[in-house]
C-alpha positions in Angstrom: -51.8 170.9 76.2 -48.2 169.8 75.7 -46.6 167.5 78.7 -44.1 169.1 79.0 -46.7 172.3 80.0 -48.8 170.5 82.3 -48.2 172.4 86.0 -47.1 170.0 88.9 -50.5 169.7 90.0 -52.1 168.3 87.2 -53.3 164.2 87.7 -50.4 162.1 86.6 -52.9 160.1 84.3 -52.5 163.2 82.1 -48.8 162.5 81.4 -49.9 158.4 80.2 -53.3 158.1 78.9 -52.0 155.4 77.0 -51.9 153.0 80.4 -56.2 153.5 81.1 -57.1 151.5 77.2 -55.2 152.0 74.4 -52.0 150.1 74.5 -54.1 147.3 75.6 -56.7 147.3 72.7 -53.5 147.7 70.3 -52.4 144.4 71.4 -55.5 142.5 71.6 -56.1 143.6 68.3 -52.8 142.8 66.9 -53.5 139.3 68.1 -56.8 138.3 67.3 -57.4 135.6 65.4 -54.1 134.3 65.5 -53.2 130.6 65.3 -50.9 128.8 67.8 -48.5 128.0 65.0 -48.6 132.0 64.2 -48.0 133.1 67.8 -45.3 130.5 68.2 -43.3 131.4 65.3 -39.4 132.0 65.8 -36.0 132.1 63.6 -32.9 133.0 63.7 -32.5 135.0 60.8 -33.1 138.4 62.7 -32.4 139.7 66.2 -36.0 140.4 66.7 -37.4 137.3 65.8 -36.0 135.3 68.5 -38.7 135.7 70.8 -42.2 134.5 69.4 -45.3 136.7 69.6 -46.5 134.8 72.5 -43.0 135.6 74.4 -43.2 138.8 73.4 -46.4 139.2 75.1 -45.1 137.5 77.9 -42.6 139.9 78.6 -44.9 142.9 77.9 -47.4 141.1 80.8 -44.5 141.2 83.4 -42.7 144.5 82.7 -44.8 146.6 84.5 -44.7 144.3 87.6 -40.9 143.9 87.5 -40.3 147.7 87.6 -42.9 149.4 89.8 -43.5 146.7 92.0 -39.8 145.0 92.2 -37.4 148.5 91.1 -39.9 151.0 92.7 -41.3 149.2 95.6 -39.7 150.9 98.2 -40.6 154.4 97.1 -44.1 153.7 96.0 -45.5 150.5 98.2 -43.1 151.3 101.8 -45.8 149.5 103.4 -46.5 146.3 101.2 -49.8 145.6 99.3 -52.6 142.9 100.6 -51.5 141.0 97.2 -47.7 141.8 97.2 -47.4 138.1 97.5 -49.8 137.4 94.7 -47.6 139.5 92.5 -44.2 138.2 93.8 -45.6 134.6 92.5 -46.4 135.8 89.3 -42.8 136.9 89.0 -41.4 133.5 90.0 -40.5 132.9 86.7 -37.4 130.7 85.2 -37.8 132.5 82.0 -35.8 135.7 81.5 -38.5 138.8 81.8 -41.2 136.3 80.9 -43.6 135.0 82.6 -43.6 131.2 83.8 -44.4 129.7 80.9 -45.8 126.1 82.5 -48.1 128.5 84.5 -48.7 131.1 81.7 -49.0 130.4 78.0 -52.8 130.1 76.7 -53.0 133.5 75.0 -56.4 134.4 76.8 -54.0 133.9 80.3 -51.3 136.2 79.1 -54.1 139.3 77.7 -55.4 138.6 81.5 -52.1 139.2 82.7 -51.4 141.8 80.5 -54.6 143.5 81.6 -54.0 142.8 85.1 -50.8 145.2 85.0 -51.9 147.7 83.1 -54.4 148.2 85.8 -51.9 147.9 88.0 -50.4 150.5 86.6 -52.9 152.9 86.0 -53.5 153.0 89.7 -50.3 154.0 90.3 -50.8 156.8 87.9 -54.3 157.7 89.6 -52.8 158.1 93.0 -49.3 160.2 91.6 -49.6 163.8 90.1 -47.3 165.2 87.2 -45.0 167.1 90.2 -44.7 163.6 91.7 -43.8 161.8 88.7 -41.4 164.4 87.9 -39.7 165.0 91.9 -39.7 161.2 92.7 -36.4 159.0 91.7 -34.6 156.3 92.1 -31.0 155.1 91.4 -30.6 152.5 88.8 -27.8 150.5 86.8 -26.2 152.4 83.8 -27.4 150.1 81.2 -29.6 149.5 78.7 -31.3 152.7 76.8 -31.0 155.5 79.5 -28.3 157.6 78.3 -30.0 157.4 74.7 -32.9 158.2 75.9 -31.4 160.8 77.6 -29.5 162.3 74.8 -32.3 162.1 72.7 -34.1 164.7 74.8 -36.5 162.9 77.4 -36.7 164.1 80.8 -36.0 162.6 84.2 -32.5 160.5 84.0 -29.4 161.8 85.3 -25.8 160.3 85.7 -24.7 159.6 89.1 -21.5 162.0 89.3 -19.7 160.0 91.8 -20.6 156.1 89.9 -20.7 156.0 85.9 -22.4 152.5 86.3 -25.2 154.0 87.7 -28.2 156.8 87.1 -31.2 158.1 88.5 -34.2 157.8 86.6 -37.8 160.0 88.1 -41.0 158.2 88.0 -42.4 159.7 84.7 -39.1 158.4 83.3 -39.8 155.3 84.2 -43.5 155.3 82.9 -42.3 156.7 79.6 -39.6 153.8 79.6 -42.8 151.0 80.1 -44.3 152.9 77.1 -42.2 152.6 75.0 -41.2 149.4 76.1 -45.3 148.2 75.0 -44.8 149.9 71.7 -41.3 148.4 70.8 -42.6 145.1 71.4 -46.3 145.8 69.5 -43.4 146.5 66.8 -42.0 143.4 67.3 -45.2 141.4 67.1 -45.9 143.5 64.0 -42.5 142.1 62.0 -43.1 138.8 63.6 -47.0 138.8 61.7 -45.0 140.0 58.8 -42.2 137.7 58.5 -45.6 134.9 58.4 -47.4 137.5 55.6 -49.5 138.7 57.8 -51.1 141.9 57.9 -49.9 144.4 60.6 -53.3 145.8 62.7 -52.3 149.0 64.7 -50.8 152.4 64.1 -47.7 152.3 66.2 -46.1 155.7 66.5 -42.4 155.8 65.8 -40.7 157.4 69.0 -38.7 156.6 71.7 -36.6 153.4 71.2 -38.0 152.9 67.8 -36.9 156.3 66.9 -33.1 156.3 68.6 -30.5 156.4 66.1 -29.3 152.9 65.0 -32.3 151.2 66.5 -32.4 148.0 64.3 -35.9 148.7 62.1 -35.0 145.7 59.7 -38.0 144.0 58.1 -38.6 140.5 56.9 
């Protein structure tokens, strides 16, 4: 069945099967047997080669955190959770949407992490249903990919009439956004393995980000 035919009382984890195993075998894949020098690997001859494989990873491992926990707390955890403090460690980070990097750098550490969120996030999903996802919202800053995302078709952002700096984005917008957000970055680790002639591991489908009009696709 198409998503966009599921009824409002289907199980949410219909809309993002992707969250239960699969986005996290793609990675762990993509990164085994890799040496240090390998994961650590930088240059400045292209945008998305600035951040290693290892930070990309790290920033994978804290993006579901930062938005369900930190953007959507208030909607979906009004009452706190027994680790909230747990989690609001792991996110005291001087790093820009990375993890602390003295606290979190081994690449078993960061799979854990990564791990840890997906989980995290898959019991969001187990506790939501596609009516939920698709009703629930919250206001957010006009920035980033949103109105692309928007114009290209995808459900669940709309323009605050009143504020062009911000929009609302539902739920299920939000989880599509982390999805993509795993697959651009799986991308990234792919050019990065690449750009070291390397051999790329997992099928990564080309949509959302990857598939907006001038999204840079450059390789090495």
């Amino acid at each position: 069945m198409d998503h966009e035919e599921l009824p409002d009382y289907a199980p949410a984890i219909d809309l993002f099967p992707q969250f239960a195993d699969e986005l996290f075998q793609m990675v762990s894949a993509e990164l085994a047997g890799l040496t240090d020098e390998q994961l650590d690997f930088e240059s400045d001859r292209w945008g998305w080669s600035q951040w290693s494989i290892r930070r990309n990873l790290s920033h994978m491992a804290s993006g579901d955190f930062r938005w369900f926990w930190q953007r959507w707390r208030q909607e979906l955890f009004p009452n706190g959770l027994p680790n909230g403090d747990e989690i609001d460690r792991l996110l005291d980070s001087p790093h820009d949407r990375r993890l602390d990097e003295n606290l979190y750098w081994e690449i078993d550490v960061l799979l854990a992490k990564l791990r840890q969120a997906l989980d995290f996030t898959w019991e969001i999903l187990e506790g939501e249903s596609v009516g939920s996802c698709r009703s629930r919202e919250i206001e957010a800053n006009n920035s980033g990919m949103w109105v692309d995302l928007m114009n290209a078709g995808y459900r669940g952002i709309r323009l605050n009439d009143s504020d062009p700096t911000k929009l609302y984005i539902t739920l299920e917008a939000t989880f599509r956004h982390r999805y993509f957000e795993y697959i651009t970055h799986l991308y990234n680790i792919q050019r990065l393995k690449r750009a070291q002639g390397l051999t790329a591991v997992a099928q990564i489908p080309m949509e959302g980000y990857l598939a907006l009009p001038g999204w840079d696709l450059s390789e090495p």
